[in-house]
FIFITI-731857 format. One record per residue: residue number from 1; residue in one letter; x, y, z of N, C-alpha, C, O, CB in turn. Coordinates in steps of 0.05 Angstrom, whole numbers. Glycine has a CB too. Example, Ala and Ser with C-alpha at 12.3 -4.5 7.8 and 13.67 -1.06 7.14 Angstrom:
<pos = 1	code = A	n_east = 264	n_north = -114	n_up = 156	ca_east = 246	ca_north = -90	ca_up = 156	c_east = 264	c_north = -66	c_up = 156	o_east = 285	o_north = -66	o_up = 169	cb_east = 226	cb_north = -89	cb_up = 181>
<pos = 2	code = S	n_east = 257	n_north = -45	n_up = 142	ca_east = 273	ca_north = -21	ca_up = 143	c_east = 258	c_north = 1	c_up = 157	o_east = 268	o_north = 23	o_up = 161	cb_east = 282	cb_north = -12	cb_up = 114>
***
This chain:
<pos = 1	code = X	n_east = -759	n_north = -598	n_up = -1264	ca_east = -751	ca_north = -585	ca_up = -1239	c_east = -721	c_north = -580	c_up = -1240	o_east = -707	o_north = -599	o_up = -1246	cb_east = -759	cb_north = -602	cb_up = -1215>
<pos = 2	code = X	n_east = -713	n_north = -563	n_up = -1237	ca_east = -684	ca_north = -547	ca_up = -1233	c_east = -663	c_north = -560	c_up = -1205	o_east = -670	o_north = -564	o_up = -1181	cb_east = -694	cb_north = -510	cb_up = -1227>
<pos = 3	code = X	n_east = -640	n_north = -563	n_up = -1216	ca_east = -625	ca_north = -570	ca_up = -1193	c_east = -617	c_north = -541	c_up = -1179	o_east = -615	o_north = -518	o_up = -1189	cb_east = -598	cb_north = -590	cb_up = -1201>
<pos = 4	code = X	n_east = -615	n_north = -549	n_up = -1160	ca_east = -600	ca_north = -527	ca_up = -1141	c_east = -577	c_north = -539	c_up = -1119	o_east = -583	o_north = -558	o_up = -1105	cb_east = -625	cb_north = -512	cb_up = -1122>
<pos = 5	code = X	n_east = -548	n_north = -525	n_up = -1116	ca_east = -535	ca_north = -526	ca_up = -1103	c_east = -532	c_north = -521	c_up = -1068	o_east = -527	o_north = -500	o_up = -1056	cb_east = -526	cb_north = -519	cb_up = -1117>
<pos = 6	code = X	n_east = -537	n_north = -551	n_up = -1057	ca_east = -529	ca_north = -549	ca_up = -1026	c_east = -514	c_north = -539	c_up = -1004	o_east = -493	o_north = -553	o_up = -1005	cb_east = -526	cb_north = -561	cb_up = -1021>
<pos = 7	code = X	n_east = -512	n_north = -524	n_up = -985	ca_east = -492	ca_north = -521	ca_up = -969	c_east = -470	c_north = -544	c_up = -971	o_east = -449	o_north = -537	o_up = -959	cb_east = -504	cb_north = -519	cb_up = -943>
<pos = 8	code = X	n_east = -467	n_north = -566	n_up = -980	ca_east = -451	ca_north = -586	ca_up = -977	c_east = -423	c_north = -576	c_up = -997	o_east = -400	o_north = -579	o_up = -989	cb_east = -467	cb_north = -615	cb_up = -986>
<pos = 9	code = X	n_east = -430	n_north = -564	n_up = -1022	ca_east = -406	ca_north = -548	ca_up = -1036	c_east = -388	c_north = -540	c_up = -1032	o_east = -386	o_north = -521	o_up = -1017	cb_east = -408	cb_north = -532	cb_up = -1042>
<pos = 10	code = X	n_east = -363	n_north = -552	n_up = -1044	ca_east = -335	ca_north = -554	ca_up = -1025	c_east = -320	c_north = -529	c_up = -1059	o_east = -296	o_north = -525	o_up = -1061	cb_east = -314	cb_north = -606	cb_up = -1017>
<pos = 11	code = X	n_east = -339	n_north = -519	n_up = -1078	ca_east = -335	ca_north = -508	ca_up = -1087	c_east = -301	c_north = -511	c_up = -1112	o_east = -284	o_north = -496	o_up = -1122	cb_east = -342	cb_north = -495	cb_up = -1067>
<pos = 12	code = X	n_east = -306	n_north = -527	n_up = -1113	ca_east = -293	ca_north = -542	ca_up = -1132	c_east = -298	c_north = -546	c_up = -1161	o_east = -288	o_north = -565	o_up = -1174	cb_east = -292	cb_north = -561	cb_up = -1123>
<pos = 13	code = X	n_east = -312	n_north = -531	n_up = -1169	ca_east = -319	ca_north = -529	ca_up = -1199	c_east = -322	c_north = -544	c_up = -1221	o_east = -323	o_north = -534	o_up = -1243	cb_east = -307	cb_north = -520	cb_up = -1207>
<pos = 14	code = X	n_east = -324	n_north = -575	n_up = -1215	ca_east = -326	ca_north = -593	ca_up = -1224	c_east = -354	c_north = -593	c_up = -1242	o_east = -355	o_north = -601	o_up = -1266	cb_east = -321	cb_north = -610	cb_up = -1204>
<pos = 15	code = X	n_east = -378	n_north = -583	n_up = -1226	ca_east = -408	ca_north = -584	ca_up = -1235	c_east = -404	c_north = -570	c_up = -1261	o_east = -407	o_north = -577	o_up = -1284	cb_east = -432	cb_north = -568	cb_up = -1214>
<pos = 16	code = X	n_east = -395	n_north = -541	n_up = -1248	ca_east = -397	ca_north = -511	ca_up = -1275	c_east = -384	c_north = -536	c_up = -1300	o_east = -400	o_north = -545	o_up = -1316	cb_east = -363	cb_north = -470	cb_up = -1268>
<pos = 17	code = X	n_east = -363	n_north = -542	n_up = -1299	ca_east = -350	ca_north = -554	ca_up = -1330	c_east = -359	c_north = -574	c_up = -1342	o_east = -350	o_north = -580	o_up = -1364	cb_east = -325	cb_north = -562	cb_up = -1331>
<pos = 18	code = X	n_east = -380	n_north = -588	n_up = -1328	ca_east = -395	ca_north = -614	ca_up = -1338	c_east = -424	c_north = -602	c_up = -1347	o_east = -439	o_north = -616	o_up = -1360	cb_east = -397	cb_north = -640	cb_up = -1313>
<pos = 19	code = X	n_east = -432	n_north = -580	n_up = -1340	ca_east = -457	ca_north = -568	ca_up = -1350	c_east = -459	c_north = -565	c_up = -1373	o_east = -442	o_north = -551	o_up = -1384	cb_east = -463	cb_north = -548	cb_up = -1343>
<pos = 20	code = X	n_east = -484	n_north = -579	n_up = -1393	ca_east = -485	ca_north = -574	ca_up = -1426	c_east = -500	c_north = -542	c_up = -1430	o_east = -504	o_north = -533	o_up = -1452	cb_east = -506	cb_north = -603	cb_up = -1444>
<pos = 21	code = X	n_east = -508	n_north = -529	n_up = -1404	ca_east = -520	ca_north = -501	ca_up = -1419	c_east = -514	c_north = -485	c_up = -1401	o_east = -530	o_north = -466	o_up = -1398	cb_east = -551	cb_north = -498	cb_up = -1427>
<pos = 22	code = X	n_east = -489	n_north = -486	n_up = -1381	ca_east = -474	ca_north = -466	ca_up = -1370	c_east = -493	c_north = -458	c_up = -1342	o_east = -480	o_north = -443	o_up = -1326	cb_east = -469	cb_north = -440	cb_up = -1394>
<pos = 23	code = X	n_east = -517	n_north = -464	n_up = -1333	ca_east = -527	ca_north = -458	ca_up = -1311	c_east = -512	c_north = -453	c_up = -1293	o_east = -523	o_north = -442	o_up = -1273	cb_east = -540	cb_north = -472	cb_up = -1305>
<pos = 24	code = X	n_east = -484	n_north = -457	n_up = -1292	ca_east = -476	ca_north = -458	ca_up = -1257	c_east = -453	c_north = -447	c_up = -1256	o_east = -435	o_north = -456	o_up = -1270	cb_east = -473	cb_north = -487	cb_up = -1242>
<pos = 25	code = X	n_east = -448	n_north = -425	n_up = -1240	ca_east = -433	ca_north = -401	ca_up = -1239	c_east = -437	c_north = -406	c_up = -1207	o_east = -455	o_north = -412	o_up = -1192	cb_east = -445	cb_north = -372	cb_up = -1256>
<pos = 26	code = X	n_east = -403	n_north = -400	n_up = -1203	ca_east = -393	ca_north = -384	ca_up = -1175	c_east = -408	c_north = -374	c_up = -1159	o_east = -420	o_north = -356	o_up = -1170	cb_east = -380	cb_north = -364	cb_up = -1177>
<pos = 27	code = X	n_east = -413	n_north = -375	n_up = -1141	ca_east = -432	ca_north = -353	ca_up = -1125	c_east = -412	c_north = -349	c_up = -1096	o_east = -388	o_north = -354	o_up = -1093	cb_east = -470	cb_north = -368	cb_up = -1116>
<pos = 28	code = X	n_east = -427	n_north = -341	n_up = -1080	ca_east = -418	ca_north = -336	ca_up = -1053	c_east = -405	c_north = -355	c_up = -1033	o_east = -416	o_north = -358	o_up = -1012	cb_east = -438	cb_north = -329	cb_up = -1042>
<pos = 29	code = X	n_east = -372	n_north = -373	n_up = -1039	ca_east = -366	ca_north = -399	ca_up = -1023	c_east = -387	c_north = -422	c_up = -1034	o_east = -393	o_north = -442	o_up = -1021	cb_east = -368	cb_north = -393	cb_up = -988>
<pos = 30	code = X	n_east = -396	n_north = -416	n_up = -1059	ca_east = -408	ca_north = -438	ca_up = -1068	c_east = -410	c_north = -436	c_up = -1093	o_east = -406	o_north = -414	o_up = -1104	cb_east = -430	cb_north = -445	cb_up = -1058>
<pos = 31	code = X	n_east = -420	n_north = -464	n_up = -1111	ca_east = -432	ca_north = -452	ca_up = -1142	c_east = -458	c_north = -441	c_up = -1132	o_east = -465	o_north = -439	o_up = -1109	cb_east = -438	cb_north = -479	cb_up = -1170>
<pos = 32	code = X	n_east = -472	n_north = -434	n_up = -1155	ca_east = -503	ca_north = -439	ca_up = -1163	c_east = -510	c_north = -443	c_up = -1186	o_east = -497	o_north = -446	o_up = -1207	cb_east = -519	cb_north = -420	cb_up = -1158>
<pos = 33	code = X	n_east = -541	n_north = -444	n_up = -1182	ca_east = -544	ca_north = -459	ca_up = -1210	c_east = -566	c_north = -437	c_up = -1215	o_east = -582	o_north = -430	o_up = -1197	cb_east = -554	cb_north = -497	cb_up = -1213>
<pos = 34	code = X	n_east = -564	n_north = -424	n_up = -1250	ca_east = -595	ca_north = -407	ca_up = -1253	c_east = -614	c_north = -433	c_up = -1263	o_east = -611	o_north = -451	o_up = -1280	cb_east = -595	cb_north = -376	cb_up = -1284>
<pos = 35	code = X	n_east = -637	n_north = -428	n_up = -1240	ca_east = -659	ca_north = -443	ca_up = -1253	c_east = -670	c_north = -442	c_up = -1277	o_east = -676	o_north = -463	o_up = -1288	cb_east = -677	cb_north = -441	cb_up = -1241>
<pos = 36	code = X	n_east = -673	n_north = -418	n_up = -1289	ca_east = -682	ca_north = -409	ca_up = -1312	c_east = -663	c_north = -420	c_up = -1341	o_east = -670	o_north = -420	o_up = -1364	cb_east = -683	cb_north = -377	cb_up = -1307>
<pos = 37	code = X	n_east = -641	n_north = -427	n_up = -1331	ca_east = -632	ca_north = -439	ca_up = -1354	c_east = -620	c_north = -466	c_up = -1351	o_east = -607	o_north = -478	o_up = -1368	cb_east = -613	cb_north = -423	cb_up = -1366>
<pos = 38	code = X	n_east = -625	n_north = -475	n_up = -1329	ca_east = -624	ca_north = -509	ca_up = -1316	c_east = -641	c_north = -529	c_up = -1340	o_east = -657	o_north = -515	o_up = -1352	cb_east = -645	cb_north = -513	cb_up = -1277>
<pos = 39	code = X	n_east = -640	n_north = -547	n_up = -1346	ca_east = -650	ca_north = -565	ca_up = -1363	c_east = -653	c_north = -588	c_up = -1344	o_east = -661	o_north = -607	o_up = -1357	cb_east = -633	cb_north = -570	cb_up = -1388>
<pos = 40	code = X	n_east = -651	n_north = -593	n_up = -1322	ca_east = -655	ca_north = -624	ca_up = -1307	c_east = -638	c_north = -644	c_up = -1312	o_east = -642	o_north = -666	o_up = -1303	cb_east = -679	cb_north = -637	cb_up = -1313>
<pos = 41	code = X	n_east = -613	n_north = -636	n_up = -1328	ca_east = -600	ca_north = -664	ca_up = -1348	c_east = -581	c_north = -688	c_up = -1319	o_east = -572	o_north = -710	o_up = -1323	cb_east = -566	cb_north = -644	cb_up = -1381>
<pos = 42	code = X	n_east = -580	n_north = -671	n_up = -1292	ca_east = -568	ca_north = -686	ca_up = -1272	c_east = -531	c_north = -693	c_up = -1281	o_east = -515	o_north = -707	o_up = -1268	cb_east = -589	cb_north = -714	cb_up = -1269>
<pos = 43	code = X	n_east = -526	n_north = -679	n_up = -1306	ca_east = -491	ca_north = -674	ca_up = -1302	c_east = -481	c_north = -672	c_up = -1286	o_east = -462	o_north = -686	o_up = -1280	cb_east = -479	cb_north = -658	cb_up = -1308>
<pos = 44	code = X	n_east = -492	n_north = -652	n_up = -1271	ca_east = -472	ca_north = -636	ca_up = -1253	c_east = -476	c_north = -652	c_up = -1228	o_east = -455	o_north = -649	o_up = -1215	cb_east = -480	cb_north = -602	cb_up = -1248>
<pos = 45	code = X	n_east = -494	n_north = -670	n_up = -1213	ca_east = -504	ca_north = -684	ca_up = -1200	c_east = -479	c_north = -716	c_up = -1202	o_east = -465	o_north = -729	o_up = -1186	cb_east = -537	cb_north = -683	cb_up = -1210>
<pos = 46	code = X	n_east = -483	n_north = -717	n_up = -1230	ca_east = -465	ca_north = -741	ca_up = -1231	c_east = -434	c_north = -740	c_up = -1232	o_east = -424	o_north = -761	o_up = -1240	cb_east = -472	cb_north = -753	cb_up = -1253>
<pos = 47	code = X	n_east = -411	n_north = -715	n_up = -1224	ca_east = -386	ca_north = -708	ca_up = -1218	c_east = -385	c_north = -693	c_up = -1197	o_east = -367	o_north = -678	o_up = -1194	cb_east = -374	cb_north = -697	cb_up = -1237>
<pos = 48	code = X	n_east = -409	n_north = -697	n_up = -1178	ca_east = -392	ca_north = -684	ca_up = -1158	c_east = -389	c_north = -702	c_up = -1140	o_east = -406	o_north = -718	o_up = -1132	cb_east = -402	cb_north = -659	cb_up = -1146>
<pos = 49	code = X	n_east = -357	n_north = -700	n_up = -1129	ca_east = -353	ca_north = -707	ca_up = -1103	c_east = -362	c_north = -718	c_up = -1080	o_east = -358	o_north = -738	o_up = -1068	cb_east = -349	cb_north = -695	cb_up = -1097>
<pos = 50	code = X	n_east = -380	n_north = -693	n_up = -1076	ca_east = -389	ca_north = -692	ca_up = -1050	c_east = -428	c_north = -690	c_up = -1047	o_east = -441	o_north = -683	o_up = -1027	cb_east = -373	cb_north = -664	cb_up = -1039>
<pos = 51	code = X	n_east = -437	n_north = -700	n_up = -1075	ca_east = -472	ca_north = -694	ca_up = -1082	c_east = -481	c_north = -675	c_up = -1070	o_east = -497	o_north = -680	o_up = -1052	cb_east = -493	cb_north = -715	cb_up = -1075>
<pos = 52	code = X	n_east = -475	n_north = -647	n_up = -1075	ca_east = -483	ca_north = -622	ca_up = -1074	c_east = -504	c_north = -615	c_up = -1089	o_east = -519	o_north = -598	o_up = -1079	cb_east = -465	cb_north = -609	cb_up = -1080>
<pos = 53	code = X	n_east = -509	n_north = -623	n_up = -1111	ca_east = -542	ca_north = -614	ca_up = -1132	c_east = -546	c_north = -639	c_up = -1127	o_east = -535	o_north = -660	o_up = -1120	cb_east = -545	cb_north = -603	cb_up = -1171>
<pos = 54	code = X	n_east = -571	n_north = -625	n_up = -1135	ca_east = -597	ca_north = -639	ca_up = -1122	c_east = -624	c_north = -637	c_up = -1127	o_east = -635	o_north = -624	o_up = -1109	cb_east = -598	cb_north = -635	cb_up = -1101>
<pos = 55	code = X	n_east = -640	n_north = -647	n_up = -1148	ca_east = -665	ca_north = -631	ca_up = -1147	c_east = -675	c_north = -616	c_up = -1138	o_east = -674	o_north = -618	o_up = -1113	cb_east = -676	cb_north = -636	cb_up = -1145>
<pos = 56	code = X	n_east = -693	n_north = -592	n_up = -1150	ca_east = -709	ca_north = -577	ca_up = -1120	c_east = -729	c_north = -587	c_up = -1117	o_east = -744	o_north = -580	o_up = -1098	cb_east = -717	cb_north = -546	cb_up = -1119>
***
């Protein structure tokens, strides 16, 4: 199952640079994450701040 990024995103870019296959790009006052190339590995889950990803 693919993480996806919460309204909680203080957009701080911390997730994008800890990602091992780049899923998570900028979006709109937030990251996101493409599901389609998400791997589940919970990186990005484990540097953020504020626990913004999150399983879907």
């Amino acid at each position: 199952m693919a993480y996806q990024i919460s309204d909680e995103c203080v957009a701080c870019g911390a997730c994008a640079q800890e990602c091992p296959v780049s899923a998570i790009s900028e979006g709109d006052g937030k990251f996101q994450i493409d599901a389609d190339t998400c791997v589940s590995c919970g990186a990005c889950a484990g540097v953020c701040p504020v626990g913004a990803p999150a399983e879907a």
